[in-house]
C-alpha positions in Angstrom: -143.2 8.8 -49.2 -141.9 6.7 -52.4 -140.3 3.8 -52.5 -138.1 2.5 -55.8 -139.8 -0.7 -57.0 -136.7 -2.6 -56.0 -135.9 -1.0 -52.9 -135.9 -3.3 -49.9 -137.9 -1.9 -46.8 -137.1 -3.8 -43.7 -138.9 -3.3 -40.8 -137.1 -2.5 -37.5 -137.7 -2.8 -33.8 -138.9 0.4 -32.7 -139.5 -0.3 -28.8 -136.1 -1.6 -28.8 -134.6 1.9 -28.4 -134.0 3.7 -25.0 -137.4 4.8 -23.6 -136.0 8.6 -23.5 -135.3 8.2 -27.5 -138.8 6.7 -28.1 -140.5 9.3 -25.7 -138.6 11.8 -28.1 -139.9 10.4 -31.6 -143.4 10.1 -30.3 -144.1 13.5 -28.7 -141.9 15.5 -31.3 -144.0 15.1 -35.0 -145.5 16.8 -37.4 -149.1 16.1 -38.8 -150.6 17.0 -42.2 -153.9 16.5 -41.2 -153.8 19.0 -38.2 -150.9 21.0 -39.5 -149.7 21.6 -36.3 -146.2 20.2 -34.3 -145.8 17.7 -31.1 -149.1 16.1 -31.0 -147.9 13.1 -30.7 -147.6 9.6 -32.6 -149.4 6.4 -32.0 -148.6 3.1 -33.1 -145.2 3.4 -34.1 -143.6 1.1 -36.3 -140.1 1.8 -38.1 -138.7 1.1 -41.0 -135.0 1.5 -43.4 -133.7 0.3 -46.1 -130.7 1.4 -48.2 -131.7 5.0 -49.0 -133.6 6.5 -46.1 -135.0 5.3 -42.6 -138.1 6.6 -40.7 -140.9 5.8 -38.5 -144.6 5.5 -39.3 -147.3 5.7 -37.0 -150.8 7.2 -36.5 -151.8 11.2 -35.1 -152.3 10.9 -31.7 -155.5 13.6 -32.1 -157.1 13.0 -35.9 -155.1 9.3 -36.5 -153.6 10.5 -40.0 -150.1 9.0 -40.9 -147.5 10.6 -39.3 -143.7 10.0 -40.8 -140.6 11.0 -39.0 -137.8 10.5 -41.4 -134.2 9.4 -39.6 -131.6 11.6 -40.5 -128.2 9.2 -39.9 -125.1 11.2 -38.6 -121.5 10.6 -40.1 -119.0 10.4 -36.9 
């Protein structure tokens, strides 16, 4: 993922979500490394800034990065 020089990244409380959302974003991932879905992420840490928002955290089976971008919905 890149970042514009100037683009502020602010990191943001993951665990301060409701368990059932954290529960989702942790089993429900994609990894490069294995190419496979829903092995699960480890160490999640999550981050936004102006243009995007996402969480970063480790494979649960081979430790590559894992990134689950935040799609925010208009109401």
């Amino acid at each position: 993922m890149s970042s514009d020089v100037n683009e502020v990244i602010q990191e943001v409380d993951f665990f301060q979500r409701p368990k059932d959302e954290q529960a989702d974003f942790l089993s429900m991932t994609w990894c490069n490394g294995c190419e496979l879905m829903d092995l699960g992420m480890i160490d999640p840490q999550e981050y936004q800034s102006e243009s995007r928002h996402w969480i970063e955290g480790k494979c649960q089976v081979c430790s590559a990065v894992v990134i689950t971008e935040i799609q925010e919905e208009d109401e």
